[in-house]
C-alpha positions in Angstrom: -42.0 -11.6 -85.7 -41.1 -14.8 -83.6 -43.9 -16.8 -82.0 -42.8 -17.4 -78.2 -44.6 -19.2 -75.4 -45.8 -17.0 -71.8 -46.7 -18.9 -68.8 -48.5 -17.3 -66.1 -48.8 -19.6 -62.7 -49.8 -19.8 -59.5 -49.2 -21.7 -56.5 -52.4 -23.7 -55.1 -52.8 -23.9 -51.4 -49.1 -22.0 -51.3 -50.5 -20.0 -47.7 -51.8 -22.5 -46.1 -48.4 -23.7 -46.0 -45.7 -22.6 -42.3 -44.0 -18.9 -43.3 -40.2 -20.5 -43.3 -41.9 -23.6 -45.6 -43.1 -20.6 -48.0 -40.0 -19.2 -48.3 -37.7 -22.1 -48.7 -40.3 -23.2 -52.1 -40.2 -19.6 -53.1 -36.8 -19.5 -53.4 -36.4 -23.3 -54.9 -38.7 -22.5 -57.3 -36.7 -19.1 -58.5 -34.1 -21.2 -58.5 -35.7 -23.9 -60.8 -37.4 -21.4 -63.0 -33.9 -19.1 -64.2 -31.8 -22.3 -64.5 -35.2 -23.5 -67.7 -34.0 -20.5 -69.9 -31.1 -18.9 -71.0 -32.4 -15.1 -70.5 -32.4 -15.3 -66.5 -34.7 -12.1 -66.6 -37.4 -14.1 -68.4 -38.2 -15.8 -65.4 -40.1 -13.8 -62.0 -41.7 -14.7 -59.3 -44.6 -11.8 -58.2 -47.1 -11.1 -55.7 -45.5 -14.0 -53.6 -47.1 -16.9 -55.3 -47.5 -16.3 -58.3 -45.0 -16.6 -61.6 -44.2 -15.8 -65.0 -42.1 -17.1 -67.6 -41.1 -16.4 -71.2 -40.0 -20.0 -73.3 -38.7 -19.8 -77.0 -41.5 -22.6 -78.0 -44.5 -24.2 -77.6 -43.2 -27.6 -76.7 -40.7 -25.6 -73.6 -43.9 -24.2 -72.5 -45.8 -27.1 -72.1 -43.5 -29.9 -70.5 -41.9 -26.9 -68.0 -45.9 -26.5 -67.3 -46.3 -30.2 -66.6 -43.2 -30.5 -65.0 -44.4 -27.4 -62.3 -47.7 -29.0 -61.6 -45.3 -31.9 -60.7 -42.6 -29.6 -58.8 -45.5 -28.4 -56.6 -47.5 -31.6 -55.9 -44.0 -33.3 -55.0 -43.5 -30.7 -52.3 -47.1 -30.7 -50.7 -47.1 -31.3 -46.6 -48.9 -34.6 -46.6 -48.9 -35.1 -42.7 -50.8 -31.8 -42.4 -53.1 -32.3 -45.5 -51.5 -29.5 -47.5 -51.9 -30.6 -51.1 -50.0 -28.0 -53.3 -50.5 -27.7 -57.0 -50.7 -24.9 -59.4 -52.5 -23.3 -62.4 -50.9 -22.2 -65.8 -52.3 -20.1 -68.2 -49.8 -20.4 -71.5 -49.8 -17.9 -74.0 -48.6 -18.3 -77.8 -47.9 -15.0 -79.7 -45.9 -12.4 -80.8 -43.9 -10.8 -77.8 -44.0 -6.7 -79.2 -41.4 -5.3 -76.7 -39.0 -6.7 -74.1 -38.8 -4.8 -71.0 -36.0 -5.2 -68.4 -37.7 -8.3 -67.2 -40.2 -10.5 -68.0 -42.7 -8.8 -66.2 -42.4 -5.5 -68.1 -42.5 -7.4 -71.4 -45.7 -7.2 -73.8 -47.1 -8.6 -76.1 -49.7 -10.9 -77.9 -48.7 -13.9 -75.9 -48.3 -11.6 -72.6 -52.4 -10.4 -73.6 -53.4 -14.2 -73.8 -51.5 -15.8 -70.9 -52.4 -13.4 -68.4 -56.4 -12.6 -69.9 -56.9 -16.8 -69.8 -55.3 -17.4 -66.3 -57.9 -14.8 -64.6 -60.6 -16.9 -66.9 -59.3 -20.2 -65.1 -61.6 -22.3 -63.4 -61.0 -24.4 -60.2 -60.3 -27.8 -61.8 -58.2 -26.4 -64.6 -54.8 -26.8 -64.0 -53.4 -26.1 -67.4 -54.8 -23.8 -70.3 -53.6 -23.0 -73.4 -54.2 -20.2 -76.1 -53.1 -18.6 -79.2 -55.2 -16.1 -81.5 -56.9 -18.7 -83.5 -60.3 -19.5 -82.0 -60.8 -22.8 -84.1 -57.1 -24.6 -82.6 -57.9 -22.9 -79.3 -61.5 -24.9 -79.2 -59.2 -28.1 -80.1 -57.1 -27.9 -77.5 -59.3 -27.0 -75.0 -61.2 -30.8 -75.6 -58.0 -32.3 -75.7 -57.3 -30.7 -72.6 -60.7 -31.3 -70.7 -58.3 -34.6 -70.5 -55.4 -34.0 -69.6 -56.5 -31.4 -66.7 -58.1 -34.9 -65.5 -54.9 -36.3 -65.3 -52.8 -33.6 -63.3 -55.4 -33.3 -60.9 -55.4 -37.0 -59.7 -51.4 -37.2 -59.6 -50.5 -38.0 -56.2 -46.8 -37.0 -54.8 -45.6 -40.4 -55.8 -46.2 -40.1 -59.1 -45.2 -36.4 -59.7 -42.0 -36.8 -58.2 -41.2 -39.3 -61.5 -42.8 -37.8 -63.6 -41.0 -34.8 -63.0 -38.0 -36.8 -63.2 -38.9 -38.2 -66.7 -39.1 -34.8 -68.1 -35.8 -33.9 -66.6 -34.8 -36.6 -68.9 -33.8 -39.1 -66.6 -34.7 -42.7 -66.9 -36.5 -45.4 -64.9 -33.4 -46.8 -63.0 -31.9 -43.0 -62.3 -35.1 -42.0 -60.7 -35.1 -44.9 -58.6 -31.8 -44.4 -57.4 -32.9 -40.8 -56.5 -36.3 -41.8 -54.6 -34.7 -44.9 -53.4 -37.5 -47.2 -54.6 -37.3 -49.7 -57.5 -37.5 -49.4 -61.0 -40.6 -51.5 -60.7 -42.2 -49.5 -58.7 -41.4 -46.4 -60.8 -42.9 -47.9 -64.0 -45.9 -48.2 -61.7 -45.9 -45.1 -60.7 -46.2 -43.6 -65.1 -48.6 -46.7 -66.1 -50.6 -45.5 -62.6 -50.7 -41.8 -63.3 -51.1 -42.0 -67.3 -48.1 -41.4 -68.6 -48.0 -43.5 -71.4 -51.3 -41.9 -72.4 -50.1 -38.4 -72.0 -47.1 -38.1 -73.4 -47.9 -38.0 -76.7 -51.0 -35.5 -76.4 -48.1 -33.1 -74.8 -46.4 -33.5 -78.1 -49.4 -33.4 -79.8 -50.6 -30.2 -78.3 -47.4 -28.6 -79.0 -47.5 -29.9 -82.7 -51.1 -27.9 -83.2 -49.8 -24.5 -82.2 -46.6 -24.1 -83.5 
């Protein structure tokens, strides 16, 4: 059976946020989340702010995680001091029966995306799990790091980096923000990225 990838999310700070400002991300984020996979019933939104998705691999899993910590930082209300982020628990198994949707799906990776997310503490913002103990105590050091580094990413800097994993480069995503390349290759060496890069693929490397 085929090892997929489960993510299992939730929005940070999402109700502290003005009723028409929750709805408008809601439905941008559906929006961003069905247009990731091919299978657009792999992709829900639940219980208002929460998420969960179903990627074909590790690697998937783990940049479209980054990539939503970014998605959600980059549409925080700074002038009223609402900082948005988000959790994600990913899970890497077997998936045992697909449902009409995502959310009546099971499964090994289903059993350790959702059992970790509820076993999330405050300053994790990513955590990752498959069924072997010994990678799972790996990553977890590797990612004592890396939860570091998405915690102290500003807007600035997770609006390119979100970019970069979109796969555009320096001079496209100043074009978009309307800043200068300059200032977005300050905005990666400022936030890390030349640092984290490689652990993504790294991490994705160890449970594949």
């Amino acid at each position: 059976m085929k090892t997929l990838a489960v993510i299992t999310g939730d929005i940070i700070n999402f109700t502290k946020l003005p009723a028409e400002r929750r709805k408008a991300l809601i439905e941008d984020t559906e929006y961003l989340l069905k247009n990731w996979i091919s299978k657009k019933a792999n992709a829900e939104i639940f219980r208002g702010d929460s998420y969960q998705v179903l990627f074909e691999d590790a690697l998937s899993a783990i940049t479209k995680s980054i990539q939503l910590v970014c998605w959600f930082k980059k549409h925080s209300d700074e002038e009223n001091s609402i900082y948005l982020s988000t959790r994600i628990s990913i899970g890497i198994g077997e998936v045992s029966y697909h449902g009409k949707n995502v959310l009546n799906s099971d499964g090994e990776a289903f059993h350790l995306s959702g059992r970790n997310f509820d076993a999330m503490k405050e300053d994790q913002y990513l955590s990752i799990h498959t069924k072997d103990p010994q990678k799972n105590a790996t990553i977890e050091i590797i990612l004592n790091f890396v939860n570091k580094y998405l915690g102290n990413w500003n807007k600035g800097q997770a609006e390119v980096i979100f970019w970069q994993l979109e796969g555009k480069n320096q001079q496209e995503i100043a074009k978009m923000l309307s800043i200068s390349q300059p200032s977005v290759n300050s905005r990666l060496k400022t936030a890390g990225w030349k640092e984290l890069e490689p652990t993504i693929a790294h991490i994705a490397s160890l449970v594949q």
